[in-house]
C-alpha positions in Angstrom: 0.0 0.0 0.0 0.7 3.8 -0.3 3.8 4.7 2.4 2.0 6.0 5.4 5.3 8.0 7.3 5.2 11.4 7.5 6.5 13.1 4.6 9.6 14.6 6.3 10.6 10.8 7.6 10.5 9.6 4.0 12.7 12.3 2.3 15.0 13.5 5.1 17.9 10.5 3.5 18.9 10.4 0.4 18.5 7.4 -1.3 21.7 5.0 -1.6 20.0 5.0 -5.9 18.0 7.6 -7.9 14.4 6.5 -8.1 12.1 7.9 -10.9 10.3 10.3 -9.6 6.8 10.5 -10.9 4.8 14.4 -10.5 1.0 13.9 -9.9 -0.9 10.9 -8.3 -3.8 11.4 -10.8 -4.6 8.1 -12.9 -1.7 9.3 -15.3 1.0 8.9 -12.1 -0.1 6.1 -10.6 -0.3 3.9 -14.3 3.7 5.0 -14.9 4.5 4.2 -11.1 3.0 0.8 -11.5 4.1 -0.1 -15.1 7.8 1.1 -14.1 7.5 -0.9 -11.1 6.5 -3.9 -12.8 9.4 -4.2 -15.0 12.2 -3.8 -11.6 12.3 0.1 -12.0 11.9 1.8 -8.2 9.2 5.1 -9.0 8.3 7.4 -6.2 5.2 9.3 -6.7 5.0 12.9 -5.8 1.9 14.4 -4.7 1.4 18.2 -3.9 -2.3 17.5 -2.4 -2.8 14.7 0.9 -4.3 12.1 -0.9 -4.6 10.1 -4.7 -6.8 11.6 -7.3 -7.3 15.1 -6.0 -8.9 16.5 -9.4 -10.7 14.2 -9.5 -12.2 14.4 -6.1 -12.6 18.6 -7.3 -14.7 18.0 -10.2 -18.9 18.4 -10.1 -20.7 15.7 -8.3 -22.7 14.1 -11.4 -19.6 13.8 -13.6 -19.5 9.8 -15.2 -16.5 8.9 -17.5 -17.5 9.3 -21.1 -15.3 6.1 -22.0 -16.7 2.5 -21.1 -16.0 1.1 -18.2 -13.7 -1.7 -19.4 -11.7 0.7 -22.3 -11.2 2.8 -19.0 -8.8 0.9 -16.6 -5.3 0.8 -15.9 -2.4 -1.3 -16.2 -2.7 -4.2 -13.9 -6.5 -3.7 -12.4 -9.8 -4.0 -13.5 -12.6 -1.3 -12.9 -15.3 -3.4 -10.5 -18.1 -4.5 -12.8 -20.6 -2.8 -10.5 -19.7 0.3 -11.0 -21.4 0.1 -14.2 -20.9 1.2 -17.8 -20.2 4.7 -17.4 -18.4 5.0 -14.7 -18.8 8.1 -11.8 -16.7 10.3 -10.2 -17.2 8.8 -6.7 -16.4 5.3 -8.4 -13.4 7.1 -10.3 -12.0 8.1 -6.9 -12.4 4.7 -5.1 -10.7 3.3 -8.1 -7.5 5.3 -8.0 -7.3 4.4 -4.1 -7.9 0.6 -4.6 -5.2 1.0 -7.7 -2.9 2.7 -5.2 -3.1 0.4 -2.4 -3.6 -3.0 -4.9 -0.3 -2.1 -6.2 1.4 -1.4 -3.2 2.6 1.8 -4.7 5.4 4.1 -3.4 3.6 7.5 -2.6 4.7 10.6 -0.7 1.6 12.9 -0.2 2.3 16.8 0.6 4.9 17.9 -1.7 5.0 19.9 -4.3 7.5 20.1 -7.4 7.9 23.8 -8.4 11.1 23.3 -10.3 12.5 20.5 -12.6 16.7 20.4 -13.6 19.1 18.7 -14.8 21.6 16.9 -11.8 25.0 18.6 -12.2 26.5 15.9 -12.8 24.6 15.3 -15.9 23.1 12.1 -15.1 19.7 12.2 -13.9 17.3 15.2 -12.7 17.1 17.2 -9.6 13.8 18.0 -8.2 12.9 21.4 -6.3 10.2 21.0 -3.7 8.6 22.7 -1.2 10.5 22.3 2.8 13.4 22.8 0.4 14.0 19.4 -0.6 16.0 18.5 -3.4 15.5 14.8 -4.7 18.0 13.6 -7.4 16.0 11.1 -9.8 17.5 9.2 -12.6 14.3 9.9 -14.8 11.0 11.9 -13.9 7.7 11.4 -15.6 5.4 14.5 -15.1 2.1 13.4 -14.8 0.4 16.6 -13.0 -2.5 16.5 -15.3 -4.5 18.0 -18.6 -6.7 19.9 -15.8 -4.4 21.6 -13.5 -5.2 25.4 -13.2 -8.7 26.8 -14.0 -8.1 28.9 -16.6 -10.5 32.3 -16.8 -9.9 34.8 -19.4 -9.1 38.6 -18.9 -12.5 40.0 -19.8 -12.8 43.6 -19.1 -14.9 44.6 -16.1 -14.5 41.3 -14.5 -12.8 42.9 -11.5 -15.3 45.2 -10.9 -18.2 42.8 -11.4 -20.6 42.6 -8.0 -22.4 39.6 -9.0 -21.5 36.0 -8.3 -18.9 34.5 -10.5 -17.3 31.1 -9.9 -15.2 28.9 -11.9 -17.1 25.3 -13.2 -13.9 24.0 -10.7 -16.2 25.7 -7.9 -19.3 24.0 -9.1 -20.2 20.7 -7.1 -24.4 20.7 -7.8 -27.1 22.6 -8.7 -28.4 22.9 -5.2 -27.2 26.3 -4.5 -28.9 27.3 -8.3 -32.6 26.3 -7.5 -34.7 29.3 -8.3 -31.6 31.2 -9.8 -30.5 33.4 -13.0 -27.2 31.4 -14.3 -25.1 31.9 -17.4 -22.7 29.1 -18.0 -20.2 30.3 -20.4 -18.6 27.8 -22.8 -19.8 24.4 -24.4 -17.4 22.0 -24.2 -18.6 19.0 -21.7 -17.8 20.4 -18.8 -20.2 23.6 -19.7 -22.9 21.7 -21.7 -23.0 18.9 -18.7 -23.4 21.5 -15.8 -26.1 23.2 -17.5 -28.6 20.2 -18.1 -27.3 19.7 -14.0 -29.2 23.1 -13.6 -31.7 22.3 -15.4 -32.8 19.6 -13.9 -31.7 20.9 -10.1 -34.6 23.6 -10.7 -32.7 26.6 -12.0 -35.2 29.2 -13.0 -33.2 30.0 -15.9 -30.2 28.5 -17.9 -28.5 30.3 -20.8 -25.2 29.0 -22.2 -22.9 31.5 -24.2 -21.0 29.9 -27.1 -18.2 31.8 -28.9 -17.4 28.5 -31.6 -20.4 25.6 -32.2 -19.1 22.4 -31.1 -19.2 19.0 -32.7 -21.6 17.1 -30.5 -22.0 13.1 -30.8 -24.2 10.6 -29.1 -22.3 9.2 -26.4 -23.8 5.9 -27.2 -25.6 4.8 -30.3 -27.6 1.2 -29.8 -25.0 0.4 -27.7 -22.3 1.2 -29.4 -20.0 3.8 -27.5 -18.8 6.9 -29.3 -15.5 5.8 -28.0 -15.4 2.5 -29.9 -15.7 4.4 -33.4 -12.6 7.1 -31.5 -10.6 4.1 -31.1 -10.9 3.0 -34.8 -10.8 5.8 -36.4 -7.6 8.2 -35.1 -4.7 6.5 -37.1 -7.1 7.3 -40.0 -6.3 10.3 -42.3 -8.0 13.7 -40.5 -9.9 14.2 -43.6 -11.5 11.1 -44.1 -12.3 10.8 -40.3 -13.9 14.5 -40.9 -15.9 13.4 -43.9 -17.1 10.1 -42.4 -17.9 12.1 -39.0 -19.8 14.9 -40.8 -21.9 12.1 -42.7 -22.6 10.2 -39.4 -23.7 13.4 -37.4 -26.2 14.4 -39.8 -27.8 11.1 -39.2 -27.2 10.6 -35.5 -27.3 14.5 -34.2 -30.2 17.0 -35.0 -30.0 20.4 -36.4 -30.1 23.0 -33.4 -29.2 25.5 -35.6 -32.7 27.1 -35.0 -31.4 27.1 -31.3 -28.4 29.1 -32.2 -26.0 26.1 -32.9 -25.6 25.2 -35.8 -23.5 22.4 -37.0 -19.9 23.4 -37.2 -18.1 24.4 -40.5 -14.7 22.5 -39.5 -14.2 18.9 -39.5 -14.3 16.7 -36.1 -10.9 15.7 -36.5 -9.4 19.0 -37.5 -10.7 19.9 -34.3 -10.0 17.5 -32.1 -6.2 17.5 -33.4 -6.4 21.4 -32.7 -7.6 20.5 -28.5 -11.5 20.5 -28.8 -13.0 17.6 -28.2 -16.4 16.9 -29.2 -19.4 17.1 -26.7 -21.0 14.1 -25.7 -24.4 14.7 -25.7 -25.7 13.9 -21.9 -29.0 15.9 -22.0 -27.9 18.8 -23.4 -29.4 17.9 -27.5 -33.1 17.8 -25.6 -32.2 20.8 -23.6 -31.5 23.2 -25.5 -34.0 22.0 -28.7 -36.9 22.3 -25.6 -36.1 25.2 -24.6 -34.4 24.7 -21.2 -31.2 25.9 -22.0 -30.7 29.0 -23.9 -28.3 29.9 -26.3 -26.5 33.2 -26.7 -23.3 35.0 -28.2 -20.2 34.8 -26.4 -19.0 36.4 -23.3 -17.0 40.2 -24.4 -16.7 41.7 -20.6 -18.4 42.7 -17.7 -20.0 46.7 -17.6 -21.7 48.2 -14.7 -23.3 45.1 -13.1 -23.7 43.5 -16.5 -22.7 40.4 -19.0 -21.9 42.1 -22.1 -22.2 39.8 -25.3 -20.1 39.2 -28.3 -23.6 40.6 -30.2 -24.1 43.6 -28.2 -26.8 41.8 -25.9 -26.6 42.2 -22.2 -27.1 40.2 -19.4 -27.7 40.3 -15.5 -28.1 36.6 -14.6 -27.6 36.3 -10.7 -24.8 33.4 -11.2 -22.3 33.4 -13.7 -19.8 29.6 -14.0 -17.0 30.0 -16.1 -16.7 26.5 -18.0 -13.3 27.9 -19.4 -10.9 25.4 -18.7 -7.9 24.4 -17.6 -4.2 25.8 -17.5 -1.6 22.6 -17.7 0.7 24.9 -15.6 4.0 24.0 -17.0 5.9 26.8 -17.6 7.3 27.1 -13.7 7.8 23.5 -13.7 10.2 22.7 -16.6 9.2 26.1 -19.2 13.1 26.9 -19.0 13.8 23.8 -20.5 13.0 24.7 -23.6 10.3 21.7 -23.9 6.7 22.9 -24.2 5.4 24.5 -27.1 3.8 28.1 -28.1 0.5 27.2 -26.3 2.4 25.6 -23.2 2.1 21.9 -24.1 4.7 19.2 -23.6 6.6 19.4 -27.1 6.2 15.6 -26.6 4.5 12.6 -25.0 4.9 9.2 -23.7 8.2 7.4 -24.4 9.4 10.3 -26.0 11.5 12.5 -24.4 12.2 16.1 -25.8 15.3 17.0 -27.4 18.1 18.4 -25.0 16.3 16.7 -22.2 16.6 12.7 -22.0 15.0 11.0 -19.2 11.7 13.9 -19.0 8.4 12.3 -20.0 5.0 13.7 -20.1 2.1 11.7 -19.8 -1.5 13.0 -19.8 -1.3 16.2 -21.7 -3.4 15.4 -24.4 -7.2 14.7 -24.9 -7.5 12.0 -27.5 -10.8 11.0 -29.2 -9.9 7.2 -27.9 -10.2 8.2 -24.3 -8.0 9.7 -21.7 -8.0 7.1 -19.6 -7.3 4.5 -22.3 -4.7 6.5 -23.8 -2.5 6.8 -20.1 -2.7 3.3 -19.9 -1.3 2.6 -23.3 1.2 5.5 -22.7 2.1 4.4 -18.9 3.9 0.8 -20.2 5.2 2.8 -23.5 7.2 4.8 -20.6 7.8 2.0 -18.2 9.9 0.2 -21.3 11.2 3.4 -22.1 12.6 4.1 -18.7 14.0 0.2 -18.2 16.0 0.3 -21.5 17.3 3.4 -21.1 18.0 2.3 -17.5 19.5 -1.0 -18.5 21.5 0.1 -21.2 23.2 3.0 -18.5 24.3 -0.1 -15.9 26.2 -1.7 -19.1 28.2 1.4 -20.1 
């Protein structure tokens, strides 16, 4: 099971090797830490918050995975057949804990990383935490997540905005809504599924602002999973998965452009490739063609009490949630490195390592249309071999 001594006990000696240090005890850390174990490699897991899974124990209460069940687990351990098809957020947790524990994995809660860099001697990493600890690693796999940092843009007024405004990283249910004004702003799943929460909580009202329409799929078709046909299709050409998913949402997804969203001009592929995933439709197709939630423009700023639109329109809902996403965070971490790109991604992923920096992976920094969870699986042994050959061939110099 996860090491239980205080945190200071653990990392007060330095090790007689260098472990691989893995950043982040989400599923994307504890998958490396267990594949690298498996294959003789020590990995120490890192975690800034006091227990496994932490953003996953942030997000809204009726969040279920969007991938199946059985496409969903990692390395080494089935997801429990009872907790159904789609599984929940509650379920997600317990899973991470049982993964944890099943695996016996080496975890030290209550440390953060704020600065990644190469050992002086040039072998290995050194790792800049907080009670000013530095831990020399032969490797390091940074796994601190797709959804680290809500992100919320710099719309004019916001400052001086009196009503209530929250991040959808705030939002837990709809409880505190009943009887309430809200403007969710931004459709991707996060936004679409917290407003059909709303709805059905007893909001009085629900609007949704939309800047770009999304692509929005069935998340199951006669029993066929949206992320079987992801799997299939994403070594395919990008054009011909855009032509064959333009063809199959025309028969599968109804025309709401009437409702102010009409279907989108770019491909699903393009976009997806670009960092938009498409929205699975949990409610939110029968919401907004009945009525319940409403569509308008985007979000411009914020004038004297008021939501000012992208069309001119202006709002005063009592709530506003910002479904804006995430920041991955990376730039303090390892951005002088010179190994994330323009938009602050990970220039690479998986057994890659970037160029100038051997022995620095990245896992879970991308939202593929196979599934995230599937896809840090497959990723987590791609490093673990990684890791043990580059490991391996060192001890034979």
């Amino acid at each position: 099971m996860a090491d239980s001594r205080p945190s200071s006990a653990r990392l007060s000696a330095p090790p007689a090797d260098r472990p691989v240090y893995v950043i982040g005890a989400g599923p994307g850390g504890l998958a490396a830490a267990y594949a690298l174990r498996a294959r003789g490699v020590r990995a120490v897991v890192l975690e800034k918050s006091d227990r496994v899974g932490s953003s996953w124990r942030r997000h809204y209460d009726r969040l279920h995975l969007h991938t199946t069940r059985r496409l969903s687990a990692l390395p080494g351990l089935a997801m429990p057949r009872r907790f159904g098809r789609w599984v929940s957020r509650d379920n997600v947790v317990r899973y991470l804990e049982k993964y944890a524990e099943h695996h016996e994995l080496e975890i030290v809660t209550g440390v953060e990383v704020f600065r990644v860099e190469r050992a002086g001697d040039g072998d290995g990493w050194v790792l800049h935490a907080s009670g000013g600890r530095e831990l020399t690693g032969s490797a390091v796999v940074v796994a601190t997540g797709h959804n680290h940092t809500p992100r919320v843009p710099d719309w004019p007024g916001l400052d001086g905005y009196g009503g209530e405004f929250l991040h959808a990283g705030q939002y837990r249910d709809a409880r505190p809504y009943a009887d309430r004004d809200v403007l969710v702003v931004g459709i991707g799943n996060t936004g679409a599924e917290i407003a059909v929460d709303l709805v059905e909580g007893g909001a009085a009202r629900v609007r949704l602002a939309v800047r770009t329409a999304p692509h929005i799929v069935r998340r199951s078709t006669a029993g066929w999973a949206a992320q079987y046909t992801g799997v299939l299709v994403r070594r395919l050409p990008v054009p011909l998965v855009d032509r064959l998913a333009r063809a199959l949402g025309r028969f599968i997804t109804p025309d709401l452009s009437a409702h102010g969203l009409p279907r989108p001009d770019s491909g699903l592929y393009s976009r997806v490739r670009e960092g938009a995933i498409p929205v699975q439709d949990v409610g939110i197709v029968d919401a907004v063609r009945d009525g319940k939630v409403e569509i308008v423009a985007a979000v411009e700023g914020f004038e004297d009490g008021k939501v000012v639109l992208a069309d001119g329109g202006r709002l005063t809902p009592d709530t506003v949630i910002a479904a804006t996403g995430y920041e991955r965070a990376l730039d303090g971490l390892v951005g002088h490195l010179g190994v994330l790109d323009g938009r602050g991604r990970p220039v690479v992923h998986g057994p890659r390592t970037p160029d100038g920096a051997p022995g620095l992976y990245f896992t879970g920094f991308t939202n593929p249309i196979s599934g995230m969870f599937r896809e840090l699986a497959i990723d987590a042994e791609r490093v673990a071999r990684a890791v043990a050959r580059t490991l391996a061939a060192g001890d034979r110099r």
